[in-house]
N, C-alpha and C positions, 0 to 999 in steps of 0.2 A: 325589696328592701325599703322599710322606712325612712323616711329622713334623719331621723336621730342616729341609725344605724351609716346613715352614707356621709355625714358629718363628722361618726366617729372613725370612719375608714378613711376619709379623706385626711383627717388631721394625723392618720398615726404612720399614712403613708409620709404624709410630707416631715414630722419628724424623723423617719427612717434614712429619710434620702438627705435631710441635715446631717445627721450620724454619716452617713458612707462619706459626702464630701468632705467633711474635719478630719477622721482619719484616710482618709486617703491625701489630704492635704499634709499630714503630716508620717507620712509614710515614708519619705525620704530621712527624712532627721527627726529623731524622738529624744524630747528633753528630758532629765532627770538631774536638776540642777539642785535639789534637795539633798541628793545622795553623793553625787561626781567628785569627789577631790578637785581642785584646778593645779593645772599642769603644765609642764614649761614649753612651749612648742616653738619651733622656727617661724614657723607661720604665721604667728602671733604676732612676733617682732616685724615681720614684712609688713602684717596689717596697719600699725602703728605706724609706722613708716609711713606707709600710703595717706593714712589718716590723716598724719600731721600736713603732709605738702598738697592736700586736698583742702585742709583750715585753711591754710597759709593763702592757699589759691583763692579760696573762696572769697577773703576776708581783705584783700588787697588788691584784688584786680578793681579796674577801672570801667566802672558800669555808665551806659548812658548812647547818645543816638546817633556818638559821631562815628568816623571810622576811626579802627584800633580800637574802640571800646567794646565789651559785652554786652548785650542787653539784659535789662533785668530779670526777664524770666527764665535765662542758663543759669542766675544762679541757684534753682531749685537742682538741676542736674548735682551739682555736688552736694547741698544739703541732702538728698537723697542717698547718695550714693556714701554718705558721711555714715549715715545711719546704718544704714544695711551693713557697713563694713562693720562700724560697735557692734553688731548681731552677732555679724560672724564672729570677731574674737571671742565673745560669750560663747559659742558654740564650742568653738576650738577649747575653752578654759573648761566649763562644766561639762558639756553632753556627754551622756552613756547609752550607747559606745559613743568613740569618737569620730566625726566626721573621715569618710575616707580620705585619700591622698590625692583625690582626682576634683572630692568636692573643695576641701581648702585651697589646691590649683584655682578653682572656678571662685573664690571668693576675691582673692587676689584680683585673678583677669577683668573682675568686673569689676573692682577700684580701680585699677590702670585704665582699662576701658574708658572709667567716665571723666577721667583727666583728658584723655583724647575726645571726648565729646562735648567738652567745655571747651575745649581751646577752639575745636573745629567752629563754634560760632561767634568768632571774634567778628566783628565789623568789614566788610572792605570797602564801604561809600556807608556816606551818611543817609540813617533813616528818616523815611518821610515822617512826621509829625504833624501833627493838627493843635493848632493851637488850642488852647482851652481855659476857663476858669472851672473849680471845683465848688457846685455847689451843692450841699446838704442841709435834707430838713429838718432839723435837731429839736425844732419846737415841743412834737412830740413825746421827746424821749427814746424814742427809739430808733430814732438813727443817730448816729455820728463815727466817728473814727477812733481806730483800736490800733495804737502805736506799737503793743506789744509794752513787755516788763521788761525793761532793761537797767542797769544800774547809772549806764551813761545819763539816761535823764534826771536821775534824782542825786547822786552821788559823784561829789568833783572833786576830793580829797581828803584827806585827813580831818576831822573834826578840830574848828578852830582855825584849819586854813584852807577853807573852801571860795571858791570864788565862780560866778557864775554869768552869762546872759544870754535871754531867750529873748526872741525876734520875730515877728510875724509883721505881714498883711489881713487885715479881717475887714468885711465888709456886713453890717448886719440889715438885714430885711424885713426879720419878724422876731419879736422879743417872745421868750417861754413863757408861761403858764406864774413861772416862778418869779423871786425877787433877785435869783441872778439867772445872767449866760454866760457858760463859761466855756472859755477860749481854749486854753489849754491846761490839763490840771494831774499832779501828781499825786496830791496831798490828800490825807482821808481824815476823816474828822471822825474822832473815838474819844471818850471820856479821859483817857488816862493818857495818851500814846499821840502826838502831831510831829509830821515830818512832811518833810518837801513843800511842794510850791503849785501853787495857781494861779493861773491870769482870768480875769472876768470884766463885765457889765454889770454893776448893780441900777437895779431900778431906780430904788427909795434914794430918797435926798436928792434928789431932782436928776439924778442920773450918774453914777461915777462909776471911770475906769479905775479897777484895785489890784494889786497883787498881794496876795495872801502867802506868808511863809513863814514855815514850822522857827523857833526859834530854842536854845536850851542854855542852861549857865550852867556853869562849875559847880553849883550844887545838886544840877537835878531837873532845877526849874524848868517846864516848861510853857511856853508862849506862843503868841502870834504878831507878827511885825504886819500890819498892813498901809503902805501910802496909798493915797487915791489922789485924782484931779476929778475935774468936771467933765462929761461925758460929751465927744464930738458929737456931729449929725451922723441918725442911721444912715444906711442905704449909700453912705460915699466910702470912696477906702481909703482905710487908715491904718499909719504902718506904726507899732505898738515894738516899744522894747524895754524890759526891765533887765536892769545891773544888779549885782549883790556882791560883798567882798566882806569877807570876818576881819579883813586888816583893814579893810575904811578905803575908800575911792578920792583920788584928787589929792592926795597926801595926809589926809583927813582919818585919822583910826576910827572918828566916832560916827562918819560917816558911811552906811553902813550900803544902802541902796540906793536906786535912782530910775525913775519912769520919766520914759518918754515919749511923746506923741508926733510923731510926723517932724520929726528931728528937733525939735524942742523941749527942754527939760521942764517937766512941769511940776514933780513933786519928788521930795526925797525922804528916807527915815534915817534918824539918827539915836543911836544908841549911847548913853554915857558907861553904861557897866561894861566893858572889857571883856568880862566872861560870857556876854549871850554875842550867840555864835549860831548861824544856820544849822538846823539839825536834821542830819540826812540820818541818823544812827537805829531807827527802826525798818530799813526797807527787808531786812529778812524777814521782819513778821507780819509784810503782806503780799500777796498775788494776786492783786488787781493790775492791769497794767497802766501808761501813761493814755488820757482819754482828749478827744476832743469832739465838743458843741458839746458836751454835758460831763458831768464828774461820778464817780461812787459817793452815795451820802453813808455815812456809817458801816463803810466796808460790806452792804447786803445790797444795795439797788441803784437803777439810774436816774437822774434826776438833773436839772439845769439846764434844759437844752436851748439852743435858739435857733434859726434860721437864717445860713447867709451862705457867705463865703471864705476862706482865709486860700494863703498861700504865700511862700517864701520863708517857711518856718527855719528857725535855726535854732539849736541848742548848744553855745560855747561854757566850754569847760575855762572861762575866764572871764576877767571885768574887760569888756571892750572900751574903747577909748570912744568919746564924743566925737571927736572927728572921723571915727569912723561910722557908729550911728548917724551924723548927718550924711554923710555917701553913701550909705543904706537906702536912708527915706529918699533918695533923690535916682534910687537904683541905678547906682554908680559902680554895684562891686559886682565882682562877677564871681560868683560861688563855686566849685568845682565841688569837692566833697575833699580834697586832700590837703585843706588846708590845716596848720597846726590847732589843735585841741578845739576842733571844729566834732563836734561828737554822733550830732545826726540835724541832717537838712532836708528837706523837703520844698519842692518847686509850686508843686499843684500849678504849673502853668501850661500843662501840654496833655495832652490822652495816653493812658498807657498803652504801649502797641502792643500788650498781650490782655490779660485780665482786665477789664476798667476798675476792678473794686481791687486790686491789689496796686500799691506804689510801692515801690523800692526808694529810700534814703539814698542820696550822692555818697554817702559816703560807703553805701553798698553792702551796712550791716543790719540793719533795722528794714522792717517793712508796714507799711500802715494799711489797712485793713478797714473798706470804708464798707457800715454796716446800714441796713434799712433803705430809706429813701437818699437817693443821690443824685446827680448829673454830672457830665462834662459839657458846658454848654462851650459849643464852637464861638473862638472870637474871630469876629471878621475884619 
């Protein structure tokens, strides 16, 4: 046999043997969700059931390394086990035929199932931990961290009465390619369309920390509010927080934001028009998620990155008080993840005792996602 003839034998066997595994993978349950009526089942309602105290579970237990806590990696066991259950009720509503009365049993059992499988790795002594700092090399571009799309981060109430502040430690090492690094960013920048918020490094003009945010009035208008100060030394840490409120901070309506550096106020924006207001009001028209060491430029690519470190992020769903950012920069508070309109926090101070490149948020709904070049360098 030729070679041409035993290439074309070899390829049409292993197409064959793709064919036999799909159907036979789908030889227990064959869909016809085109054709199927959806239909009222009991089992449906049990599944829903399950579902719901499977969210509930998921979304409010108390994740972390002491005892009585979960670890972060069970809670995949319920987003898992979330999922498969939505399957099943699709199954139950469209398939033709219908799943038998032994397989809807078995869909059930394996939602109860993973409720006992979550609980079973509660804590009973406190886990070892390694301390650590997170470092990433975002210089590049192609590393840094992927918070995921949540509305928590960009969206903190009604238009008009939004109020917000983000918090970090950043240490920078090596500055990008580019004229910014940016720290943490929401915001996408398109011709017609700005919403949300970014923290960064600019180079130019001798170096300034900036926060950039979407801004819109009563007609339409839209803007960008950005304060800046003068840019600390690289390479030391620096604990960074910006405030924003549409009612004005300090009693002040027209005072709109506030950055600060290592517990120091060092620049503020103030708005006289009443009507420009943070504008969170396009996150449905995009699916990038919240980034960090580098931003989406024009909703298509990555760009900004720098080299360093952060950790202690916080994202409040409110204007925090001064006295509380100075007991921040002096790491005086101690974060749990349950505190009120505390919306997602991140430590980066310890290794994660499953994944390295997956953290789980304190507050055990968000997960960040560290992409490219990375470390946890042990602190001794």
């Amino acid at each position: 046999m030729n070679t041409k003839n035993r290439l074309w034998s070899v390829w049409t066997y292993a197409f064959c043997m793709v064919l036999i595994v799909q159907f036979s993978a789908c030889s227990e349950e064959k869909h016809d969700f085109a054709t199927a009526p959806e239909i009222k089942d009991t089992y449906i309602d049990k599944l829903d059931a399950v579902i719901v105290a499977m969210t509930d579970l998921q979304q409010n237990s108390d994740y972390g390394n002491k005892t009585g806590q979960y670890p972060a990696e069970s809670r995949a066991i319920l987003s898992n086990a979330i999922d498969d259950a939505n399957r099943a009720v699709l199954l139950i509503k469209y398939q033709n035929p219908a799943p038998s009365a032994s397989e809807k049993e078995r869909y059930l059992k394996n939602a109860n199932d993973a409720i006992g499988r979550f609980k079973e790795t509660i804590r009973t002594e406190d886990a070892e931990t390694i301390p650590a700092e997170l470092f990433v090399d975002g210089k590049t571009n192609e590393s840094y961290i992927n918070y995921g799309r949540s509305k928590d981060y960009t969206v903190f109430g009604e238009t008009g009465n939004q109020a917000f502040t983000i918090e970090f430690w950043v240490k920078i090492m090596e500055h990008g390619p580019h004229d910014n690094d940016i720290f943490l960013c929401t915001y996408m920048s398109n011709s017609q369309w700005r919403n949300g918020w970014m923290l960064y490094r600019r180079i130019s003009n001798g170096g300034i920390f900036r926060a950039t945010w979407a801004g819109i009035t009563a007609s339409g208008r839209r803007g960008l509010w950005e304060p800046s100060y003068t840019a600390p030394a690289d390479k030391v840490w620096q604990h960074y927080v910006f405030i924003q409120s549409d009612k004005g901070l300090d009693g002040d309506p027209n005072l709109r934001a506030k950055l600060y550096l290592n517990g120091e106020l060092k620049a503020t924006q103030t708005n006289s028009n009443a009507s420009e207001v943070y504008n969170s009001t396009d996150y449905d028209n995009y699916d990038k998620p919240m980034t960090g060491f580098c931003r989406w430029v024009n909703n298509e690519r990555m760009e900004e990155g720098f080299s360093g470190y952060m950790k202690k992020i916080r994202i409040w769903k409110e204007a925090k008080s001064e006295e509380y950012v100075i007991a921040s920069s002096k790491e005086e508070t101690n974060i749990t993840g349950k505190e009120t309109n505390l919306v997602a926090a991140w430590d980066f101070t310890s290794k994660p005792t499953g994944a390295d490149n997956e953290v789980l948020d304190l507050t055990g709904k968000h997960t960040a996602k560290l992409i490219g070049t990375y470390k946890w360098e042990r602190i001794k």
